[in-house]
N, C-alpha and C positions, 0 to 999 in steps of 0.2 A: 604263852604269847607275851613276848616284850613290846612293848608301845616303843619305837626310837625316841629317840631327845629331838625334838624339832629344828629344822636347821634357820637358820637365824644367819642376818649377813653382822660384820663388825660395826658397831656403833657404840658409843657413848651414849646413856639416857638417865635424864633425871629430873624434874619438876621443878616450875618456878612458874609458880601460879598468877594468875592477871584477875584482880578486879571483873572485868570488862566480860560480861556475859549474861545471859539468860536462860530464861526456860524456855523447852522448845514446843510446852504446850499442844505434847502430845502428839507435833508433826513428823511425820515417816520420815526418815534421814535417806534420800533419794541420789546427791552426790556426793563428791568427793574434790576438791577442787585445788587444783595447784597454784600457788602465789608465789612473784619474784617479790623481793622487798623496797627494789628502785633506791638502795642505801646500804653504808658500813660496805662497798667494793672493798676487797682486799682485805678486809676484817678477819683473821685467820680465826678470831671468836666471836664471829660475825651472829652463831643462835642465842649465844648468855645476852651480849651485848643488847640484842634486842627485845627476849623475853626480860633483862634485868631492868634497864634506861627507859624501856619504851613502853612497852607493855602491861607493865605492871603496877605502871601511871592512871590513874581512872580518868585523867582530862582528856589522856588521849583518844576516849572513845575509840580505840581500836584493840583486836586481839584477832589470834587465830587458837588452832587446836593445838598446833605444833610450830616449832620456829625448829630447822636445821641447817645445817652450814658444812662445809668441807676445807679441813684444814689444808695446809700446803705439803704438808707428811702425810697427804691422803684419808685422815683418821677423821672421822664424823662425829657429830657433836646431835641429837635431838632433845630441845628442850618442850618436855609439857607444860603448857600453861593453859587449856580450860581441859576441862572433861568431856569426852566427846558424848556423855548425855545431854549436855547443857548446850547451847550453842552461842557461838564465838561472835563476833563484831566483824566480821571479814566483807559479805556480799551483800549489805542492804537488807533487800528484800527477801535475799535467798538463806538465811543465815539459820533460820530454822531449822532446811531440809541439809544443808551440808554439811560436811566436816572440811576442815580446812588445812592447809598444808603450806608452808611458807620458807622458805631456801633464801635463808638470811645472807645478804652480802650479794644479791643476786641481782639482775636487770634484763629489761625484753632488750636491750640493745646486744647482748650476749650475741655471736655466731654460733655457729653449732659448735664448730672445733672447741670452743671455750665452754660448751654448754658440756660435750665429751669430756672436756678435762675437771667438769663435776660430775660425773658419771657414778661416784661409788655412792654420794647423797641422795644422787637421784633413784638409786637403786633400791636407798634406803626408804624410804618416801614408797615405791612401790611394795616393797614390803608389809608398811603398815597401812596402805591402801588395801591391803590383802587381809590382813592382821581384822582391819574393820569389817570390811565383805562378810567375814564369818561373823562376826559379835550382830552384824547389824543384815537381816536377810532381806530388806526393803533396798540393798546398794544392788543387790544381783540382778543380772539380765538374764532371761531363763536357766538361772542357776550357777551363774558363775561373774565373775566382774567383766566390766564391759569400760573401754576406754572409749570415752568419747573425744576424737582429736577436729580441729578442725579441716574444712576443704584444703588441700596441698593443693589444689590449683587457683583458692583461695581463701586466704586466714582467715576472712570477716566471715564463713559461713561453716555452719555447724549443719547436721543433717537428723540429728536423732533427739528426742526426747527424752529424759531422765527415766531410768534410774542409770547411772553412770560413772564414772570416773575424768574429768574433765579439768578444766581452769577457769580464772577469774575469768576472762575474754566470753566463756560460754555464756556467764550471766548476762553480761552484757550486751552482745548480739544474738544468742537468741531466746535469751528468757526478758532482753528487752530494760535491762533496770543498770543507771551505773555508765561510766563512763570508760573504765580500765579494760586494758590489752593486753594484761599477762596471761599466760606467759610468753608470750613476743612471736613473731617468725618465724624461727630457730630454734623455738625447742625442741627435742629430739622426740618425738610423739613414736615413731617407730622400737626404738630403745624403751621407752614408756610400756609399750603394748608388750613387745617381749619380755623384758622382767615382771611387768607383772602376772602371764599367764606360768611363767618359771615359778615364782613363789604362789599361786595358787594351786599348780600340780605339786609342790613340794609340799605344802600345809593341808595338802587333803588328802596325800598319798596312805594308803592304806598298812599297817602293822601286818610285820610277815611273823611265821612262827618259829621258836627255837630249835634249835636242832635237837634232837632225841641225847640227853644226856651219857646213856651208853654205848654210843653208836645205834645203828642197825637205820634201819628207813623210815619216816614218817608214812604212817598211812592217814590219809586223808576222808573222811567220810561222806558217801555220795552229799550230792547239794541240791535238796528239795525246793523250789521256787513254787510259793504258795501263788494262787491265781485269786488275784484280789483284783474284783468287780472295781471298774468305773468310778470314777468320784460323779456324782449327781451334777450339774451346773448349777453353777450359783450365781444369782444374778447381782452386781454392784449394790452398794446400800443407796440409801436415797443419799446422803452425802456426798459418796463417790460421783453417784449418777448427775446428781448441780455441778458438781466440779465439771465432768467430763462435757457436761451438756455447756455449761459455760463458756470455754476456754473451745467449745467446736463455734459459738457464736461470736463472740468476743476474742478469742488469742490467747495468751498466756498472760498474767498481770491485766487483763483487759487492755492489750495495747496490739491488737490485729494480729492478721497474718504477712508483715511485710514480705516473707520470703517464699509466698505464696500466690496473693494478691496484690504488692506493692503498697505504695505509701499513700496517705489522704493528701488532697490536695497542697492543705497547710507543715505536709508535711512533721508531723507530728506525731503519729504513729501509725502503725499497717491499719489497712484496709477491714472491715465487720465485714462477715459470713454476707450480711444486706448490702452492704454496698458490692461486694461483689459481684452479687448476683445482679444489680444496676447495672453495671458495666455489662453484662453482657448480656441484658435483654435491652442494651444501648445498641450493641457492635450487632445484634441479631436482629432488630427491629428499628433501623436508628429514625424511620417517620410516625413511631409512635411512641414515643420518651418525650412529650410533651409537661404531662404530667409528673415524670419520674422523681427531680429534683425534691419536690414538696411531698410525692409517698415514701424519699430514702431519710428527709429531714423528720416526719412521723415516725418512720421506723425507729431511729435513733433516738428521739426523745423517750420512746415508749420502751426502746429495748438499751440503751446504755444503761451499763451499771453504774449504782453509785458507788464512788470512789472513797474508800475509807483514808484518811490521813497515816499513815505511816510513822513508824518511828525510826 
């Protein structure tokens, strides 16, 4: 039995490490998330430039995992600069659970056709999207990567929960943290899906066997399939079970379910599991919501979380 040589697209790879990082204290690495860099357009060494000038600066408080770029002779360049055990300066709050991915020389103003005519970086980026998936089994969606793109009938809206493969634009509308909209309109999320389900059938494809070195035929020997009982159910740890119980009353970050229940009056963030259920023993009873205002302002004092300070 020969193991093939793994197929691998054409790239350039080589380290230039950043300052700019942390521990990720232990949290599941849950995305994967795509960055344009909104700078160095036309930069034909658009990843050094930026892991070398920028990056590797500590004031800049910023990093990602990867910075790559696509020259004008097609030939791709990815630089590393943190370790994807550690994690990067990229999304804020998210920075723990992702790894990050960043197409140096790039901008959401791109169109597609322009986004097309970086098609071989982007290919490469799915690649090590794929690359991760195996090293890290907390990115899988029942077992395999999963892109998460936004609504094509609209960008601002995302439909799935992590674990994923997505962009800066996710964290932001809907894990709720952050202002940025990369990767733009126009990114090619279709192209995205497709390479990457290519390079995970091709990275997981299985070793065939040699041919019989004298001729004559392989014989192959029947294939007994053991029958292995059921795994037992296992119920969440108590950990898990605060988390999940949390983010079902609260939202994600503690900031609602806007794309559920809409926004607070103040507009400031979605709606609690309680107040929605106000609204609608409002719109189901609306001559006895007398009281409601002063048992939904109880509720919230007694159930908002406190809000830890960030860094």
């Amino acid at each position: 039995m020969t193991a093939p040589a793994l197929p691998r697209p054409d790239f350039n790879e080589y380290p230039l490490w950043s300052p700019n990082y942390q521990s990720r204290e232990g949290t599941p690495i849950d995305l994967w998330l795509w960055h344009t860099e909104e700078g160095d357009i036309g930069d034909p060494n658009a990843a050094d430039d930026l892991a070398r000038n920028d990056l590797d600066n500590a004031s800049s408080q910023v990093s990602y995992h990867y910075t790559a770029s696509q020259a004008p002779d097609g030939g791709v360049t990815v630089c590393d600069v943190v370790d994807t055990d550690m994690a990067s300066w990229s999304v804020l709050s998210a920075n723990d659970r992702s790894i990050d991915f960043c197409i140096a020389g790039s901008t959401v103003n791109w169109t597609r056709t322009q986004w097309l005519a970086n098609s071989k970086v982007i290919d490469v980026g799915c690649y090590l999207s794929v690359l991760d998936c195996l090293k890290y089994s907390t990115l899988l969606f029942q077992g395999a990567p999963r892109v998460i793109a936004p609504d094509p009938n609209n960008t601002d809206l995302y439909h799935s929960d992590p674990p994923g493969i997505s962009d800066h634009k996710y964290v932001t509308e809907y894990l709720g943290d952050g202002t940025h909209s990369d990767m733009g309109p126009n990114f090619p999320w279709d192209y995205v899906t497709e390479r990457t389900a290519y390079w995970w059938t091709a990275l997981t494809a299985k070793a065939t066997p040699d041919p019989p070195a004298t001729g004559g035929t392989v014989t192959t020997p029947p294939v007994t399939t053991p029958t292995t009982p059921p795994a037992p159910f296992v119920y969440p740890s108590d950990h898990d079970l605060a988390v999940q119980t949390w983010e079902q009353l609260f939202g994600p970050q503690a900031q609602g379910w806007s794309h559920l229940f809409g926004m607070t009056a103040d507009g400031t963030r979605g709606k609690y599991l309680v107040e929605a259920i106000a609204d609608l023993h409002a719109a189901a009873f609306p001559t006895a919501t007398a009281n409601v205002p002063a048992a939904i302002l109880h509720a919230q004092r007694m159930l908002t979380p406190a809000r830890a300070v960030q860094k």
